[in-house]
N, C-alpha and C positions, 0 to 999 in steps of 0.2 A: 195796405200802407202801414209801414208801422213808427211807432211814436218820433223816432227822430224825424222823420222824412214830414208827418203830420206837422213838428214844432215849426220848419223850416217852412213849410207851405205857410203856414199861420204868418211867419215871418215877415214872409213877401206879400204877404194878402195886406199885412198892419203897415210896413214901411216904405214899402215901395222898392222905388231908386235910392232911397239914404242910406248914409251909412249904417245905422242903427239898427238894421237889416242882420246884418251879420256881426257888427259888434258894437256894443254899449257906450264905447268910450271913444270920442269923436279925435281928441289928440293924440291919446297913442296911437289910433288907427293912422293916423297922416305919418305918424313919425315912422309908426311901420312903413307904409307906403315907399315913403323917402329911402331906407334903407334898402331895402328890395332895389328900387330903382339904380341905387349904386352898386349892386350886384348885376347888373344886365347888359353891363358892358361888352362889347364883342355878339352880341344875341341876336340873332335874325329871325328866328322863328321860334313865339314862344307859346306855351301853352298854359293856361292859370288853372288849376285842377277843385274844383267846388269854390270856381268865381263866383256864385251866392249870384244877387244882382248886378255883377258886373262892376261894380263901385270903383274897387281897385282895377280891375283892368284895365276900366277907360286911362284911369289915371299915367294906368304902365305906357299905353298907347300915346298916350299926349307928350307924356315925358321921351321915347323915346319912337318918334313917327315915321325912320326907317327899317323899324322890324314889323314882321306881323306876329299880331296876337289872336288867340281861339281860348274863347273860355268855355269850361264845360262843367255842367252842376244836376245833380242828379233830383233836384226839385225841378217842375213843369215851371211853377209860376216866379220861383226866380230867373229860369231863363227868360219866362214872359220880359220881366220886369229888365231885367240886361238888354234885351231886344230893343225895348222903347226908350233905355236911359242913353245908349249907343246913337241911338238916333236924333234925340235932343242934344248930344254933344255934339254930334256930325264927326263921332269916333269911327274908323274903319277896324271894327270889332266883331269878327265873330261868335257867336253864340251857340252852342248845342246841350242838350242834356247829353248826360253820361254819365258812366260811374268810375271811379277810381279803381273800382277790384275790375273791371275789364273796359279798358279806354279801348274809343272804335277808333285806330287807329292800329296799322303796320308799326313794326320796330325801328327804333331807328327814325323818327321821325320829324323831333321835336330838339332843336338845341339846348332850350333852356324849359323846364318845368314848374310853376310854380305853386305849395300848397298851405295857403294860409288856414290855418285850423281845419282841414277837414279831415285827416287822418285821425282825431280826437271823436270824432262823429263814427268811427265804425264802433262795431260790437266788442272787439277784444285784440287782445296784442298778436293773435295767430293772422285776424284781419288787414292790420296794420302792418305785420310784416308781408304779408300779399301783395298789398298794395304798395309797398314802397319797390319792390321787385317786378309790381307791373309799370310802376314811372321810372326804373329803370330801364326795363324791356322798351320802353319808348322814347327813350332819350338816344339824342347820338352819341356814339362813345367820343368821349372825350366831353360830353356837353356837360351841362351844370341845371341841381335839382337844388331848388330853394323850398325847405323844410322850414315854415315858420307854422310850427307847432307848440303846443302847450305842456312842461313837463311838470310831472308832481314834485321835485325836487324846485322848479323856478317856482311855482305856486308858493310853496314852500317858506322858498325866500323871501318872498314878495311879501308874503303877511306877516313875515316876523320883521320888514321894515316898515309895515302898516303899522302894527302892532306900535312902533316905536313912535308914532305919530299921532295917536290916538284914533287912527282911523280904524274900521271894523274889518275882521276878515270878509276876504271873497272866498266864498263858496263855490264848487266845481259843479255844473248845472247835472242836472239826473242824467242826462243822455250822453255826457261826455266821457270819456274814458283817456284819460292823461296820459301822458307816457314816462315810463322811467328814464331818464335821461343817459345814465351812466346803458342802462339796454338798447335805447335806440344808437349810442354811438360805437358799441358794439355789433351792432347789425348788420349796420353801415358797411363796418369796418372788414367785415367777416364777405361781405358779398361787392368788394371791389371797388369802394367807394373811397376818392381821396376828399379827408373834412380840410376844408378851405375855412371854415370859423365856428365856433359853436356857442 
């Protein structure tokens, strides 16, 4: 097992079903939530790709209760934790482990994709572009992939408005690996992708 995957077990063993689980900051996570939700319009079958505990997807699920949703996380014990948070909501939410560099799914399968930070959890930008071209491989054409990821350049930003507040920089955790922002939207762009917002 190696250290990312250990942080992430540790994670769900410490948090459980909260949010805190997969991210620190209980209000932006909602506000996140909320936008995503307004991107799902038209979505009947969606996939959350390293839904952690499940947190946000129930949420996707309640918000919009005639699509279906399948989350999938390559930790054991966050899917545990998805499993029984699913079922204390009385969310119709499936659950599976997986991984992002090879989803056990056919092409073509998936209208809407969704991946909140876990493409920042692989090893390096050769990984990440893998995996953004396996949650293509999986999406319908025409479907829509929601990339809510972490770039060094928004980091960036963020703490030189911190800065201006007196507040401390955030630091980028050891396991994480950002992405260049102006690179992922050439990636994109280079392998078929139309950017609906960035």
């Amino acid at each position: 097992m190696n250290e990312v995957h250990k942080f992430w077990e540790k994670q769900a063993e410490t948090y459980g079903a909260s949010d805190e689980a997969t991210a620190p900051d209980h209000h932006y996570r909602l506000l996140e939530i909320q936008q995503i939700i307004s991107h799902l319009a038209g979505s009947s079958n969606v996939l959350d790709v390293g839904c952690g505990n499940g947190f946000s997807t129930i949420k996707f699920r309640q918000a919009k209760p005639d699509a279906v949703f399948t989350g999938i996380d390559y930790s054991p014990s966050m899917i545990a934790a998805a499993k029984k948070a699913a079922t204390a909501a009385d969310a119709d939410v499936t659950f599976h482990e997986g991984n992002v560099l090879r989803i056990p799914w056919p092409s073509n399968q998936f209208d809407c994709i969704i991946t909140e930070r876990c493409l920042i959890n692989l090893n390096n930008w050769d990984e990440q572009k893998a995996a953004i071209l396996e949650l293509k491989r999986t999406v319908t054409p025409g479907g829509r992939l929601i990339l809510v990821e972490n770039t060094i350049e928004g980091l960036a930003g963020l703490n030189h408005i911190r800065k201006q507040f007196g507040l401390s920089e955030i630091k980028q955790r050891l396991h994480n690996r950002y992405i260049w922002h102006v690179d992922l939207n050439h990636f994109v762009l280079d392998n078929g992708f139309t950017l609906l917002c960035e």
